[in-house]
C-alpha positions as CSV (number, residue, x, y, z in Angstrom):
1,X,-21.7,-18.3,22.1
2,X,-18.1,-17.7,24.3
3,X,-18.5,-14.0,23.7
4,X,-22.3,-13.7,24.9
5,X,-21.6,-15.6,28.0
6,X,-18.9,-13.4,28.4
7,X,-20.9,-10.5,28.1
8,X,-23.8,-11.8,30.5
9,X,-21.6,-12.8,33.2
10,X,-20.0,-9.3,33.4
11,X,-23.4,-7.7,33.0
12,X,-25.0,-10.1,35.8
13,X,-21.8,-8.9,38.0
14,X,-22.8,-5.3,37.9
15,X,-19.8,-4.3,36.1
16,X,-21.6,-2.8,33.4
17,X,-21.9,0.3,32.3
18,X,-23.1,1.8,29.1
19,X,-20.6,4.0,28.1
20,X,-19.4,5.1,24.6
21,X,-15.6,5.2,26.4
22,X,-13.7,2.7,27.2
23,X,-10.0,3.9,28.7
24,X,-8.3,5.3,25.8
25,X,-10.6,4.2,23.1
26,X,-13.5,6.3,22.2
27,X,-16.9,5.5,20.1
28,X,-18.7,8.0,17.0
29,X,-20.8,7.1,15.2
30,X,-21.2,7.2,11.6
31,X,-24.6,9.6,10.4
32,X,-25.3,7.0,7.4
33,X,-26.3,5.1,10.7
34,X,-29.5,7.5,11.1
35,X,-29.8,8.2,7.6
36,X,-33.5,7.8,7.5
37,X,-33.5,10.6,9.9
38,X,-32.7,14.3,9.7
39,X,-29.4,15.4,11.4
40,X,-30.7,16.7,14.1
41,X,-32.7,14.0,15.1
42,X,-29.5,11.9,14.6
43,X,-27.9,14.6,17.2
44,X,-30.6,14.1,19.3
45,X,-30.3,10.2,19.3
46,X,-26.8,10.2,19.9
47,X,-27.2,12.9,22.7
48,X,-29.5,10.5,24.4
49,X,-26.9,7.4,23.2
50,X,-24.2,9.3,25.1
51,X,-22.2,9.4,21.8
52,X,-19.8,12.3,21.5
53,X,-18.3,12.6,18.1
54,X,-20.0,11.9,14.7
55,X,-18.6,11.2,11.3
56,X,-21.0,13.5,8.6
57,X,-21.8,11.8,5.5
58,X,-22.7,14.5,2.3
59,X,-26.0,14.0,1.8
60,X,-28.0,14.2,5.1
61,X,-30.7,16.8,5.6
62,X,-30.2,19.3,8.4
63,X,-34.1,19.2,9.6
64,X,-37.9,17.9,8.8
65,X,-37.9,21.5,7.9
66,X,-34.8,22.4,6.0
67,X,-33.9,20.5,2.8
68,X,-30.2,21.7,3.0
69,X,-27.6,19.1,3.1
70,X,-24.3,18.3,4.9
71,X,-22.7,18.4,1.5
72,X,-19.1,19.9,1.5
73,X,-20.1,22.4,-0.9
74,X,-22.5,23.7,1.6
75,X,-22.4,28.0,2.6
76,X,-20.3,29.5,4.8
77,X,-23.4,30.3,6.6
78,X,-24.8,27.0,6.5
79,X,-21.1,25.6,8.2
80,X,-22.0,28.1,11.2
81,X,-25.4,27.2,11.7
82,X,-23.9,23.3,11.6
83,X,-21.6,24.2,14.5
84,X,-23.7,25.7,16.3
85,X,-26.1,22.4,16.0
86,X,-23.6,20.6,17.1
87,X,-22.4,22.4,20.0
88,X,-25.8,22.6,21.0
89,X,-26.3,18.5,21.4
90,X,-22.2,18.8,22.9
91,X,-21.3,16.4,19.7
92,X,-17.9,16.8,17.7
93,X,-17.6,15.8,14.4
94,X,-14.5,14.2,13.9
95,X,-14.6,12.5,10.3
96,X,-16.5,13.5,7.3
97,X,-17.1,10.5,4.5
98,X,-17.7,8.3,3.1
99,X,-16.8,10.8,0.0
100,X,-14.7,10.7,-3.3
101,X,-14.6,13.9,-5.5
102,X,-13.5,13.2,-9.1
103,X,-12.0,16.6,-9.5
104,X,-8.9,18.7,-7.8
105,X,-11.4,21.4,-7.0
106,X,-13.9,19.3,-5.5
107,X,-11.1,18.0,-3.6
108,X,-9.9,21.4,-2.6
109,X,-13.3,22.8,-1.9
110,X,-13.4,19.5,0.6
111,X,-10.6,20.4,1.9
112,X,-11.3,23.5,2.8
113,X,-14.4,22.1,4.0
114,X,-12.5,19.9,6.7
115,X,-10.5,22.8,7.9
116,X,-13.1,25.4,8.4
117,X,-15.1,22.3,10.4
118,X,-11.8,21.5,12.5
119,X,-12.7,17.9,11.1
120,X,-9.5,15.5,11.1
121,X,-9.8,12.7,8.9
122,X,-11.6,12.5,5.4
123,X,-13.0,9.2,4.5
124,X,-12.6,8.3,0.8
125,X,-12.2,5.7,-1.7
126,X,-11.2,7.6,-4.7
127,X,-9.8,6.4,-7.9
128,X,-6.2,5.7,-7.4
129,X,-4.6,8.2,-10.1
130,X,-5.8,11.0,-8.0
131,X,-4.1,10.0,-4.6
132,X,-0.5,11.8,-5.4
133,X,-3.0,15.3,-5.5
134,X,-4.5,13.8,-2.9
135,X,-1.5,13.7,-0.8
136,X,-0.3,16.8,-1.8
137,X,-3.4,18.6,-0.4
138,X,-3.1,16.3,2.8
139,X,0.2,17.9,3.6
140,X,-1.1,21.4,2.8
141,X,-3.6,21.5,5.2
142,X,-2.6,18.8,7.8
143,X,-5.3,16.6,7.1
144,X,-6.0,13.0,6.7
145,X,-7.5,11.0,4.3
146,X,-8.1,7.6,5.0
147,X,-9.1,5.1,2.4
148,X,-12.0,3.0,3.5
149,X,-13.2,-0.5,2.3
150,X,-16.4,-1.6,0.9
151,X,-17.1,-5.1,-0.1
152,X,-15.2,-7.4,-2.8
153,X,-15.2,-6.1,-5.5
154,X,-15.1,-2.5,-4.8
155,X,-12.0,-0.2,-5.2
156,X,-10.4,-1.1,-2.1
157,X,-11.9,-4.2,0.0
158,X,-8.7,-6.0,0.4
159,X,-6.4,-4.8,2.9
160,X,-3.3,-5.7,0.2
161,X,-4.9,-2.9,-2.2
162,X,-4.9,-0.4,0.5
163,X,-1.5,-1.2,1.6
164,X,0.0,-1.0,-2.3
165,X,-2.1,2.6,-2.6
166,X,-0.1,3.8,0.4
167,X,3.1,3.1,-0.5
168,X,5.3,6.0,-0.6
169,X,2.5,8.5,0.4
170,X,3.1,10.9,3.6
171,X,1.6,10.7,7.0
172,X,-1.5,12.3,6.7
173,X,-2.8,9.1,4.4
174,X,-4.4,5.7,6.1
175,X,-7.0,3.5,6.1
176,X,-10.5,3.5,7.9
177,X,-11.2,-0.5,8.1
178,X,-14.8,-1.6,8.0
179,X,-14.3,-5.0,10.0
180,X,-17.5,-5.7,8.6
181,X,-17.2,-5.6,5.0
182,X,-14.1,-7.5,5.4
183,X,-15.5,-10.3,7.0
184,X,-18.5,-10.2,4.5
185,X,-15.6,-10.5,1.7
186,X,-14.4,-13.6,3.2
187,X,-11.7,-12.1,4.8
188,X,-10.3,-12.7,8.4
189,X,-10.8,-8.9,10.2
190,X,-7.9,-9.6,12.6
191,X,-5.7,-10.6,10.1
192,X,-6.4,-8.0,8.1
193,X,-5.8,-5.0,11.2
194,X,-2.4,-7.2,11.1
195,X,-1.6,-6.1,7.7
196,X,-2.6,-2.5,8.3
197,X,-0.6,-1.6,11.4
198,X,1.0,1.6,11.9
199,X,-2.0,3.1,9.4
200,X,-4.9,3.0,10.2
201,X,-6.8,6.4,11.5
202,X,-10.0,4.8,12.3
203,X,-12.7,1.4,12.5
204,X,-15.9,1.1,11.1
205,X,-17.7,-0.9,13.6
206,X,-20.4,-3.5,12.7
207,X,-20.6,-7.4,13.3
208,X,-22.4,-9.4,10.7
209,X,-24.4,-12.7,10.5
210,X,-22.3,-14.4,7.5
211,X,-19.1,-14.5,5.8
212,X,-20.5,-13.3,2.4
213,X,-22.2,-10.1,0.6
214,X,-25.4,-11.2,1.7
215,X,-24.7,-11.1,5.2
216,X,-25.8,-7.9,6.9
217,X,-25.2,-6.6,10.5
218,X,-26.2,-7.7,13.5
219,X,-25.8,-6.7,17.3
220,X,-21.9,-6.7,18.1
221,X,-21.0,-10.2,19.5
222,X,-24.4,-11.8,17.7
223,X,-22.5,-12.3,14.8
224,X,-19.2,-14.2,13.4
225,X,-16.6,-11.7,14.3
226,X,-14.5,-13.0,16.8
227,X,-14.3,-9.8,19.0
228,X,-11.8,-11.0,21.6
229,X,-9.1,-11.2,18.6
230,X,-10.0,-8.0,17.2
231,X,-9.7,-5.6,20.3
232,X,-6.9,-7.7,21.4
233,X,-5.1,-6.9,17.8
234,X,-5.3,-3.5,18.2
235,X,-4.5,-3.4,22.5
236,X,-1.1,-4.8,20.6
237,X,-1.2,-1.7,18.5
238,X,-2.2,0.6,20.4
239,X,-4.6,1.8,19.0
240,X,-6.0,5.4,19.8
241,X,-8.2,6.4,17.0
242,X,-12.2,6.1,17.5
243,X,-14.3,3.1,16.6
244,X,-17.4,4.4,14.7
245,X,-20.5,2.2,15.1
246,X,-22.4,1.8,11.3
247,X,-25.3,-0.5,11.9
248,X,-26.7,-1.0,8.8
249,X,-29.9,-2.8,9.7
250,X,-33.0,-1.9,11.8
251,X,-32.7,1.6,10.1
252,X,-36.2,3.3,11.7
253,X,-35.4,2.0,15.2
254,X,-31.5,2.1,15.2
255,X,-31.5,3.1,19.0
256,X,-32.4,-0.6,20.9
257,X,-29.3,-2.3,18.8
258,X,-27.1,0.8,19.1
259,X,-27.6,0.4,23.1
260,X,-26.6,-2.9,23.0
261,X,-23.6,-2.5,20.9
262,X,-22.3,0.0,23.4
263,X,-22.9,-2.4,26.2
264,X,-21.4,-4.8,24.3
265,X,-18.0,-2.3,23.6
266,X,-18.3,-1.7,26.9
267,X,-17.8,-4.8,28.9
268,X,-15.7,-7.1,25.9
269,X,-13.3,-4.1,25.9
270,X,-12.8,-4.3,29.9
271,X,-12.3,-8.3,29.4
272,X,-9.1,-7.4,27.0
273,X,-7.2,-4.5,28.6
């Protein structure tokens, strides 16, 4: 109720403004957010959002028209149309996932994916006897790979996991935390940005209604994350990668909620720096 107030006070003051920036830290957004849309009418939403940069998931078709997916695998004539549809709407794509290959030359044909697209950070949860190739092919083409958590008891919901699966690896390997998930494992989501300081790449944005699998997201600050200790967890950071909205709920009218949770990123992000 605190962090509501909060947020109609500033709002009533005129202070706010509804930007996807907020000083240093930036929003994307996460296609699986628009995934009972087309890609470019997720484009087009996002262009009219004011949202910048996109993480791709595999399997979204490119048009009501055009069955083709943005699966790695896709042409080298397909990746050029797919830049050009981007540049058109002004939208980077930054991140690619959520995606985990079985094999080293699905790996390596995602790789080259990445590199072709300029895309930075893979999002993954792969099985953990591949992450030493993983690695490898992380240093070979300077990109990341950042291991992302689903729910308890998938392959890496507990920050401890992720932390044990990095040991010893280079750089180029982190985490991508869905605050989220964690809190709908039962976890504490500032506590567990503790754990993972120093690697993680990027958030997964979304608040949720309860502390278990059944909850399911709701407008930021609506919810039980306490987002004052989040975003002040990660000022002490420093944190400079991008928070990437996935609202999961109200999928055919994503657009009312998404305007709200900027507002809401917005203003409680001005209250902590």
């Amino acid at each position: 109720m605190k962090r509501i107030l909060l947020v109609m006070m500033i709002i009533s003051s005129g202070i706010l403004a509804n930007t996807a920036q907020a000083g240093n830290w930036e929003i994307a957004a996460q296609a699986w957010t628009f995934h009972k849309f087309t890609l470019t009418e997720t484009l087009e939403k996002m262009e009219q959002l004011d949202i910048r940069y996109i993480e791709l998931f595999p399997k979204q078709k490119f048009s009501p028209t055009d069955d083709r997916t943005t699966h790695f695998s896709m042409s080298e004539e397909q990746r050029e149309y797919l830049k050009t549809l981007l540049k058109k709407h002004k939208i980077k794509v930054t991140s690619y996932g959520v995606i985990s290959p079985q094999k080293e030359e699905e790996w390596k044909q995602l790789f080259e994916f990445a590199k072709a697209m300029g895309i930075k950070t893979i999002v993954s949860e792969p099985k953990q006897e591949l992450l030493p190739m993983i690695d490898k092919l992380c240093v070979k083409y300077k990109i990341r790979v950042a291991l992302h958590n689903h729910p308890d008891p998938t392959r890496y919901w507990d920050p401890e996991i992720v932390l044990k699966a990095l040991e010893g690896r280079s750089e180029y390997m982190g985490a991508c935390t869905d605050v989220g998930h964690w809190t709908r494992s039962g976890l504490d989501a500032t506590e567990c940005l503790k754990k993972l300081e120093g690697k993680i790449f990027e958030i997964h944005m979304k608040d949720v209604n309860k502390t278990t699998t059944e909850g399911h997201a709701v407008v930021w600050g609506e919810g039980v994350i306490d987002w004052t200790k989040v975003f002040g967890e990660l000022k002490r950071q420093n944190f400079k990668g991008k928070f990437v909205i996935e609202h999961e709920y109200n999928w055919t009218k994503p657009v009312p909620d998404l305007k709200k949770n900027l507002e809401f990123f917005s203003t409680a992000t001005k209250a902590i720096k």
